[in-house]
DSSP file (Angstrom, degrees, kcal/mol; ACC not computed):
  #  RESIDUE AA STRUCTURE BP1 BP2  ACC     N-H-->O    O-->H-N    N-H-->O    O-->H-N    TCO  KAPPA ALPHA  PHI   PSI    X-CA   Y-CA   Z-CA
    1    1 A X              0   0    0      0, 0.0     4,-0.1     0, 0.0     0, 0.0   0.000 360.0 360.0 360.0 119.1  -74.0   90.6   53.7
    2    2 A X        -     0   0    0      1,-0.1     4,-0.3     2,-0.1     3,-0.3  -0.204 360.0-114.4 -59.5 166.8  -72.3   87.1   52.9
    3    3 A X  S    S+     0   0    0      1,-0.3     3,-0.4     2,-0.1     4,-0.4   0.781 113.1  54.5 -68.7 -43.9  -74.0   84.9   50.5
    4    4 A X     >  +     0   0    0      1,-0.2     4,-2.8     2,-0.1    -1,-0.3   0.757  68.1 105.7 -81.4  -1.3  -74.4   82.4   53.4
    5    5 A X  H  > S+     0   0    0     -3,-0.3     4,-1.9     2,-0.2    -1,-0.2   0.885  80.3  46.4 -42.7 -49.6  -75.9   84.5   55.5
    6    6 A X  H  > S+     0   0    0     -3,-0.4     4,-2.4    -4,-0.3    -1,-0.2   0.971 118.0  45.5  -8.7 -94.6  -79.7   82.8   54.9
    7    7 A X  H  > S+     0   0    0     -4,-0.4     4,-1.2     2,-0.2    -2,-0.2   0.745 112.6  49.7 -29.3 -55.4  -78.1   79.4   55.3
    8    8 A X  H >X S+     0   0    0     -4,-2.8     3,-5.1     2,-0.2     4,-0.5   0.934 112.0  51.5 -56.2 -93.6  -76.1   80.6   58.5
    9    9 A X  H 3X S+     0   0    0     -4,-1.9     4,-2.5     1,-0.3     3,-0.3   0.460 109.7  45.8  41.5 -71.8  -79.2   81.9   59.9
   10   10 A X  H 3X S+     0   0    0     -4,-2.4     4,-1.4     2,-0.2    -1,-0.3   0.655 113.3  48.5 -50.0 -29.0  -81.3   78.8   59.4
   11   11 A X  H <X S+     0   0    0     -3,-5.1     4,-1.7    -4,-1.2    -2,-0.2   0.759 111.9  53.6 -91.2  -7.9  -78.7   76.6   60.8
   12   12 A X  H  X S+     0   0    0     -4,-0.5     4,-4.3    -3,-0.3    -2,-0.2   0.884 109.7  46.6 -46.0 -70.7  -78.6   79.2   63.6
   13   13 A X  H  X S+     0   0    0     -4,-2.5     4,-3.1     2,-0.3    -2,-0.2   0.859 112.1  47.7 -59.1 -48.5  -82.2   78.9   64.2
   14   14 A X  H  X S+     0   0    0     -4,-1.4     4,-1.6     2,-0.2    -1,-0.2   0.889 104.3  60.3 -53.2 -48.5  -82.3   75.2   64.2
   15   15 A X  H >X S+     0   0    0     -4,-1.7     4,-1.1     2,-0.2     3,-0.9   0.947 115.2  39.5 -60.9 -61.9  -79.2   75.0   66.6
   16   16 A X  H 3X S+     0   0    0     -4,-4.3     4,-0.8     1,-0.3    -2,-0.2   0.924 110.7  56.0 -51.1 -58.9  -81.6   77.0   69.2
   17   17 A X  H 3X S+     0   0    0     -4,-3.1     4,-1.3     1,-0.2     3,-0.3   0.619 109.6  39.0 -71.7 -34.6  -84.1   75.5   68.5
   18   18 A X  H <X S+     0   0    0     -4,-1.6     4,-1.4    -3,-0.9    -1,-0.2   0.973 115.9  57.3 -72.1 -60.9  -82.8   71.7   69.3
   19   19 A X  H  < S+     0   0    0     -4,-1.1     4,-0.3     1,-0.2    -2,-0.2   0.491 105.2  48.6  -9.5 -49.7  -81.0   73.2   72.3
   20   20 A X  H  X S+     0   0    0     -4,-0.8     4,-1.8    -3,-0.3    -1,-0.2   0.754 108.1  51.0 -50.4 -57.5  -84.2   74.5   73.6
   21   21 A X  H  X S+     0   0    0     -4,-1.3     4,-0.8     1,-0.3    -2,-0.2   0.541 113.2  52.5 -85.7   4.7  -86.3   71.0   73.2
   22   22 A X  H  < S+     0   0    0     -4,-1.4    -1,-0.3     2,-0.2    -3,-0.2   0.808 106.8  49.3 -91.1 -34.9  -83.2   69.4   75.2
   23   23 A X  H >> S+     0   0    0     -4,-0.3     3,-4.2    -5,-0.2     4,-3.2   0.996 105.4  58.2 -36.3 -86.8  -83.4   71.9   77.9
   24   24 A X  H 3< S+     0   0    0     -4,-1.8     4,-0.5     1,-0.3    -3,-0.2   0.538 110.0  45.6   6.9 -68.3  -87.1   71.2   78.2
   25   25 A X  T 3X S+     0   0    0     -4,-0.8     4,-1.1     2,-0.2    -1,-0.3   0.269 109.0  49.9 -66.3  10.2  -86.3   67.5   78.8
   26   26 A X  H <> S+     0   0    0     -3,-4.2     4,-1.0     2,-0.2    -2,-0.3   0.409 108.9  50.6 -90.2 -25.6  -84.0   67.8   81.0
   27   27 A X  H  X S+     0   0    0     -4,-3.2     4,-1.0     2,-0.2    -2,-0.2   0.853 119.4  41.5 -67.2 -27.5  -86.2   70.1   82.8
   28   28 A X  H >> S+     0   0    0     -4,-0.5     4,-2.2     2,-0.2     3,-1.5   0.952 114.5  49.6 -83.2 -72.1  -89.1   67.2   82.6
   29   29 A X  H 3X S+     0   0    0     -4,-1.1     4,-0.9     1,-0.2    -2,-0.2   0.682 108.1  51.6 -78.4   2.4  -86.9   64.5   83.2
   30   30 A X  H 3< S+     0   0    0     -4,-1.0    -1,-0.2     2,-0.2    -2,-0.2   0.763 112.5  48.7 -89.4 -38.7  -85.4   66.5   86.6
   31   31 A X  H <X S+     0   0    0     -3,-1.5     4,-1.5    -4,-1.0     3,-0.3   0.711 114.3  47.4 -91.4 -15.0  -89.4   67.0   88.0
   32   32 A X  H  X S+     0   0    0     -4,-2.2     4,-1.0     1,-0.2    -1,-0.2   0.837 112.9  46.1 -94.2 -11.7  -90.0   63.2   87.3
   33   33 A X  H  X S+     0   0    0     -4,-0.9     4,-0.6    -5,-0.3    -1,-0.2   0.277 113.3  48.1 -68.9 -11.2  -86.8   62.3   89.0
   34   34 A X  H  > S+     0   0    0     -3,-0.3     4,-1.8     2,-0.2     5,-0.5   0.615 110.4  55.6-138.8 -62.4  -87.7   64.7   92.0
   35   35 A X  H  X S+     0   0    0     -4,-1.5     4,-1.6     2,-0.2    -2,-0.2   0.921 113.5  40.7 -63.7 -30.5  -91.5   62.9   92.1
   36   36 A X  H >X S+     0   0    0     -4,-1.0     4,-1.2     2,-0.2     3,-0.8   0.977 112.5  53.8 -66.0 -66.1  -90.1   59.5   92.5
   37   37 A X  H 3X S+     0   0    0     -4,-0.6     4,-1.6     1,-0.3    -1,-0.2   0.798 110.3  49.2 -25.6 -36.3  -87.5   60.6   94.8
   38   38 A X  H 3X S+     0   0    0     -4,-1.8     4,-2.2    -3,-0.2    -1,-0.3   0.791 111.3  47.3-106.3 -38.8  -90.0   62.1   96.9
   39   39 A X  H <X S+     0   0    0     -4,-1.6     4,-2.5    -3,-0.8    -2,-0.2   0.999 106.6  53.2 -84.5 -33.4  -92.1   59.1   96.9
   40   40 A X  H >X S+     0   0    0     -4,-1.2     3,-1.6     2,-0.2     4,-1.4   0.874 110.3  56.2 -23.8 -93.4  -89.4   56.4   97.7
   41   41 A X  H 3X S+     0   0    0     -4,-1.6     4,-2.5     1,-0.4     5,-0.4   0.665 104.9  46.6 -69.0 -60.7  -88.8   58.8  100.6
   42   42 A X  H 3X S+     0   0    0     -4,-2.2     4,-2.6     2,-0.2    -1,-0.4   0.952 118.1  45.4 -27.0 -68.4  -92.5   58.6  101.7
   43   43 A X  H <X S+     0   0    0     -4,-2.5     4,-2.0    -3,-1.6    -2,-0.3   0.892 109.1  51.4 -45.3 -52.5  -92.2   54.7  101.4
   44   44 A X  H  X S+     0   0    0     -4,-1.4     4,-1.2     2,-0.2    -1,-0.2   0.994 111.7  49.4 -52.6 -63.4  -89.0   54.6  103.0
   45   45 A X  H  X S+     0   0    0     -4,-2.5     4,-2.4     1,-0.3     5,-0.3   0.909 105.5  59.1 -45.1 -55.3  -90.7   56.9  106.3
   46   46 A X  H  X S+     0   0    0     -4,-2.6     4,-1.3    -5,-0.4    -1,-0.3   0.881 106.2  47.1 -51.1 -34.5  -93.6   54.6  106.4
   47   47 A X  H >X S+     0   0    0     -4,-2.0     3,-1.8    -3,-0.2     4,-1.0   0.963 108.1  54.8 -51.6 -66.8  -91.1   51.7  107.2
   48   48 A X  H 3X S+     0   0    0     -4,-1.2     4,-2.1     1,-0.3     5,-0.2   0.592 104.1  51.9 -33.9 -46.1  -89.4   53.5  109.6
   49   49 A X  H 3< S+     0   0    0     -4,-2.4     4,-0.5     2,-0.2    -1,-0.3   0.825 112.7  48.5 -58.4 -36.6  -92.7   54.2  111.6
   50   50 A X  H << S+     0   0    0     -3,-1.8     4,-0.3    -4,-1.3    -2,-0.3   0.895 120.3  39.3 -44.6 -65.4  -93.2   50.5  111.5
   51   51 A X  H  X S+     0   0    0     -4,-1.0     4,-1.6     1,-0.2     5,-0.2   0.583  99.3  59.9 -74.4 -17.4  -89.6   49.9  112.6
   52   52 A X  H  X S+     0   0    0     -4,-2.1     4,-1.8    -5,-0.2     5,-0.2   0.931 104.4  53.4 -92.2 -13.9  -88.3   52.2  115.3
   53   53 A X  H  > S+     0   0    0     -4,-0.5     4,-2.5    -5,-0.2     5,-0.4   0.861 117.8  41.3 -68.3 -11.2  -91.2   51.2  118.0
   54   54 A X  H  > S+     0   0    0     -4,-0.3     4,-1.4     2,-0.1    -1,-0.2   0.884 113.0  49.6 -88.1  -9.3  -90.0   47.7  117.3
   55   55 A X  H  X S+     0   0    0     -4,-1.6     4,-1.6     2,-0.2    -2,-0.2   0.937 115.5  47.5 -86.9 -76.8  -86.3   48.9  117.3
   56   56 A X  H  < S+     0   0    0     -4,-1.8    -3,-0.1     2,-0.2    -2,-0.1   0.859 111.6  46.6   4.0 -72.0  -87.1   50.8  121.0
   57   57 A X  H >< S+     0   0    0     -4,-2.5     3,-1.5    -5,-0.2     4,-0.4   0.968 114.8  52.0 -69.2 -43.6  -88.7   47.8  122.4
   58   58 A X  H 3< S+     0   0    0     -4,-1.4     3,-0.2    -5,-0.4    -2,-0.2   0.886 123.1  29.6 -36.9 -55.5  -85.3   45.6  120.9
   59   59 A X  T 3< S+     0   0    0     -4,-1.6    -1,-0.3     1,-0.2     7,-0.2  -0.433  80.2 120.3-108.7  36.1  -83.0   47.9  122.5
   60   60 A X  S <  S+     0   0    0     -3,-1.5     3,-0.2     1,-0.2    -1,-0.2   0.683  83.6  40.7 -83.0 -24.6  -84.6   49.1  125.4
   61   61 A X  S    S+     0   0    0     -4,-0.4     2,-0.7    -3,-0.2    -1,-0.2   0.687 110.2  67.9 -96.5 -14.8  -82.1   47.8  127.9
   62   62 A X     >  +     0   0    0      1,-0.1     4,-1.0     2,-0.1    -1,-0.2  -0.684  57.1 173.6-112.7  85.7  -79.1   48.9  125.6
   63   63 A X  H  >  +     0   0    0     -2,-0.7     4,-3.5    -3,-0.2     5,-0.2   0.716  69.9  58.6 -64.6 -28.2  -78.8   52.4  125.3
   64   64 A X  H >> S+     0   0    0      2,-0.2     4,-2.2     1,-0.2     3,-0.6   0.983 119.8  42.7 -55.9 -68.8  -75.5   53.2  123.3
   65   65 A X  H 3> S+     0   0    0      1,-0.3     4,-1.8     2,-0.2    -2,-0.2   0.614 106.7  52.4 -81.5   3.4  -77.4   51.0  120.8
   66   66 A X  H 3X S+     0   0    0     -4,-1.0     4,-1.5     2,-0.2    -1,-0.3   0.913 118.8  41.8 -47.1 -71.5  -80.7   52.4  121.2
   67   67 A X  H <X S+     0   0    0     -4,-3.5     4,-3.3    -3,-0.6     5,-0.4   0.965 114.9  47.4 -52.7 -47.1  -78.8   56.1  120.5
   68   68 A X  H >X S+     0   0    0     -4,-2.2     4,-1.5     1,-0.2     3,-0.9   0.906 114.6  47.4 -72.9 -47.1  -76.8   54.7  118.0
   69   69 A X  H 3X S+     0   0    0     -4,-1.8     4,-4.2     1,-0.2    -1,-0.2   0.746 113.1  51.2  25.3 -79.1  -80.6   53.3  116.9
   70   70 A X  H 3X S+     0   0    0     -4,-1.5     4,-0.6     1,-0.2    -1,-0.2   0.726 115.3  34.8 -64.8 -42.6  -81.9   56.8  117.4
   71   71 A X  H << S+     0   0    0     -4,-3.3    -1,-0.2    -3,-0.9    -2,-0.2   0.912 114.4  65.7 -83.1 -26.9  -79.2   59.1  115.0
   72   72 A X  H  < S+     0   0    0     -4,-1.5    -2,-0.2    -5,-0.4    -3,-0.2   0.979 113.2  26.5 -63.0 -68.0  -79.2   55.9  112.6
   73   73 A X  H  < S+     0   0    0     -4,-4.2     2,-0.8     1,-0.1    -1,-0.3   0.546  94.0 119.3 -85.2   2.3  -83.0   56.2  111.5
   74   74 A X     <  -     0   0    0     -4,-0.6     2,-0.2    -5,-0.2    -1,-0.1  -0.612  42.5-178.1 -61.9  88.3  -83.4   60.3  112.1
   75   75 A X        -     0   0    0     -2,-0.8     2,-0.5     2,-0.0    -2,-0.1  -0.529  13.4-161.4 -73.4 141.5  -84.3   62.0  108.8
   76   76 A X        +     0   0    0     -2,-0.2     2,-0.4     0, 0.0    -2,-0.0  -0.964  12.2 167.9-137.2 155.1  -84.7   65.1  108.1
   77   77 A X        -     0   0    0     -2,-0.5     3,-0.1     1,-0.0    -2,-0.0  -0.962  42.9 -85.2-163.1 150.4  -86.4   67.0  105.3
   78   78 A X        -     0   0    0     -2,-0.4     2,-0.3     1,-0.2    -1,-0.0   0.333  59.4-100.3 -77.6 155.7  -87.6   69.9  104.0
   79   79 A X        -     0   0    0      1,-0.1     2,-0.4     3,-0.0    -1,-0.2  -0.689  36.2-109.4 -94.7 156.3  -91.3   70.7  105.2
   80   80 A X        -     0   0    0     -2,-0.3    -1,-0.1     1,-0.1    -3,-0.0  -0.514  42.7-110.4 -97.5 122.6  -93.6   69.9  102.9
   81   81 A X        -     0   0    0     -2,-0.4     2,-0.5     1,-0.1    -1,-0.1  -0.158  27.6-127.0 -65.5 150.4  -95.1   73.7  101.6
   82   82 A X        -     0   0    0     -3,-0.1     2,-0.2     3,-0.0    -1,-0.1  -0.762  35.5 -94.2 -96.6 139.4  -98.7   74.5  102.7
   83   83 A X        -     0   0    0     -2,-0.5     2,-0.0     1,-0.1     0, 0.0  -0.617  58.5-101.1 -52.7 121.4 -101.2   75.5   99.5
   84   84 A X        -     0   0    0     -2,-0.2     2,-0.3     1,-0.1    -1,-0.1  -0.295  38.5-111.6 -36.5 131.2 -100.9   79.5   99.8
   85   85 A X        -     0   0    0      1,-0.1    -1,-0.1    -2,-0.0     3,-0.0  -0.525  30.9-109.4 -89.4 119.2 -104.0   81.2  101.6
   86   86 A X        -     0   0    0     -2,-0.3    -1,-0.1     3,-0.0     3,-0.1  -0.384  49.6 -93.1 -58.7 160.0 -106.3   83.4   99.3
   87   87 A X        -     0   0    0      1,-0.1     2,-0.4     3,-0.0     3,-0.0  -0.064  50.3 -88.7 -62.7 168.7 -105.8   87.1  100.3
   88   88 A X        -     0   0    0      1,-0.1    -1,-0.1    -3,-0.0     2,-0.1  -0.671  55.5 -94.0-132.7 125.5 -108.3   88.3  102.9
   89   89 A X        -     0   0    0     -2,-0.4    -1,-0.1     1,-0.2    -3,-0.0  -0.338  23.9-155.5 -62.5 124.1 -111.7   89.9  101.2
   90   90 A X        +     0   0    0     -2,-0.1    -1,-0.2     2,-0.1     2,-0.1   0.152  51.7 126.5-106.1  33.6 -111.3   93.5  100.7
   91   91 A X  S    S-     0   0    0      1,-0.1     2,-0.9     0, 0.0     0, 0.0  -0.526  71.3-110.1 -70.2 151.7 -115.6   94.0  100.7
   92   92 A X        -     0   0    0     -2,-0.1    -1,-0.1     1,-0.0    -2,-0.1  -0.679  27.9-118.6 -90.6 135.7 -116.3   96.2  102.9
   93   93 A X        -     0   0    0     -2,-0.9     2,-0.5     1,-0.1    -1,-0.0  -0.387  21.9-128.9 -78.7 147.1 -118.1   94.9  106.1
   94   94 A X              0   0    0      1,-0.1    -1,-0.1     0, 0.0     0, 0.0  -0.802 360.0 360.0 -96.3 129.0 -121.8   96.3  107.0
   95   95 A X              0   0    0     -2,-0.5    -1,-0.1     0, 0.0    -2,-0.0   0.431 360.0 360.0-124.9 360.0 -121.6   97.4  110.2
């Protein structure tokens, strides 16, 4: 076994160990980056609800810009997951 092996070993350990707590914040700062994103994107739709009946009524007699109107403000995004449903109660019913 070399002489440094200890030494090696320790600096080994440390090097994971730093490696790890950098992962770890980058995992942290990725889910607070992802909750702002996601509220901006709320903020943003509520404008949008505000604006396209007033954008409609603007451009009701000019329909190329109405469409162009219509693809302009169309978002789309993932649906928002539903809370998972408890399992169905396996007591047995008195009949």
């Amino acid at each position: 076994m070399p002489t440094t092996f200890i030494d090696d070993m320790n600096a080994s350990i440390l090097k994971l160990n730093n490696t790890m707590s950098k992962q770890s914040s980058a995992v942290g700062d990725h889910v607070g980056a992802r909750a702002a994103i996601e509220a901006k994107l709320d903020e943003c739709m509520t404008v949008l609800r505000k604006l396209d009946p007033i954008m409609r009524n603007k451009y009701a007699d000019d329909p190329a810009t109405l469409a162009e109107w219509t693809s302009a403000s169309h978002v789309e995004r993932a649906p928002k997951k539903k809370p998972a449903e408890p399992p169905p109660s396996s007591a047995p019913s008195s009949k």
